[in-house]
C-alpha positions in Angstrom: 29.1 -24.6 14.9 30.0 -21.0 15.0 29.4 -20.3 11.5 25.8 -20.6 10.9 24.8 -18.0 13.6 27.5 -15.7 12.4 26.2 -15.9 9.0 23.1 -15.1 9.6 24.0 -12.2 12.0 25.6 -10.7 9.0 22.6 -9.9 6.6 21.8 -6.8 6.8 18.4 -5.4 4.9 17.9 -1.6 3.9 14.5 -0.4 3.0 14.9 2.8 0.9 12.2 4.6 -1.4 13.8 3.5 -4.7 14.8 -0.9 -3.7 15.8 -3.3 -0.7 19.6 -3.0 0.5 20.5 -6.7 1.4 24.4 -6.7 2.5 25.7 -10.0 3.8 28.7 -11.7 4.4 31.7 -11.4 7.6 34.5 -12.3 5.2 33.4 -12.1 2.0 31.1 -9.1 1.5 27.8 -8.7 -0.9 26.0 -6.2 -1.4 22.4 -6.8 -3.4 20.4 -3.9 -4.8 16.7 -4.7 -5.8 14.8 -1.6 -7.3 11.1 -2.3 -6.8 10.3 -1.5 -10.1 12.5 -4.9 -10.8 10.7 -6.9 -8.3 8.1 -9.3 -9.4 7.0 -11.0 -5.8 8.2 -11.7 -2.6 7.4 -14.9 -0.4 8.1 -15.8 3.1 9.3 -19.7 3.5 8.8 -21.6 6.5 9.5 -25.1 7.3 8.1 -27.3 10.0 11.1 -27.2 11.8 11.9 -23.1 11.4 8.3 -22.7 12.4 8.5 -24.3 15.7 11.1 -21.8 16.5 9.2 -18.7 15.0 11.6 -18.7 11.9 11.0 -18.4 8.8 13.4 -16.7 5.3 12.5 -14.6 2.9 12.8 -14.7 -1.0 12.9 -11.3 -3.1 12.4 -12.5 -6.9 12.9 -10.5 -9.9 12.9 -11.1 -14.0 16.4 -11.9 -13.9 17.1 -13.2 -10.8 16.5 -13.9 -7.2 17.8 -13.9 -3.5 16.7 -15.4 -0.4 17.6 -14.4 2.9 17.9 -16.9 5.4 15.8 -17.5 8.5 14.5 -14.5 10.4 12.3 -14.1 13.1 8.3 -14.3 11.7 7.4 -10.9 13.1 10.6 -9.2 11.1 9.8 -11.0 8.1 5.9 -10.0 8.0 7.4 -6.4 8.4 10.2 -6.7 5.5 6.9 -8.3 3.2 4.7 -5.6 4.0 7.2 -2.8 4.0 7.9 -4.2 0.2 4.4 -4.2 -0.8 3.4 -0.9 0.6 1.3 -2.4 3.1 0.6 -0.6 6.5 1.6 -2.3 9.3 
């Protein structure tokens, strides 16, 4: 299976002042925009299996809407999380 590695190779997340950035896609190209002011929470999800392998994904929900990104290593995600809350790190 070649396409589940290049799929997730191919998100790629933008922190700027104003929203998160999330483009994905190798064939098919999407690009999300979530303004912060829009954002209502954020969650990291980790199964037992993805947390063996220090996975775990990330869902970004707002009022009308939602994306998740898919498994990530738990150190980037705690980052993304923080960086989107305002935390230090």
């Amino acid at each position: 299976m070649i396409y589940v590695p290049i799929h997730l190779k191919s998100y790629e997340i933008i922190l700027t002042r104003e929203s998160v950035i999330i483009n994905r896609g190798f064939i098919i190209r999407a690009q999300h925009i979530m303004p912060y002011r829009r954002l209502i929470y954020a969650e990291s999800i980790t199964t037992p299996c993805a947390r063996r392998m220090g996975l775990t994904a990330a869902a970004l929900k707002a009022a009308r809407g939602f994306i998740i990104i898919p498994e990530m290593e738990m150190d980037d995600a705690k980052r993304l999380l923080n960086a989107i809350s305002g935390e230090k790190q």
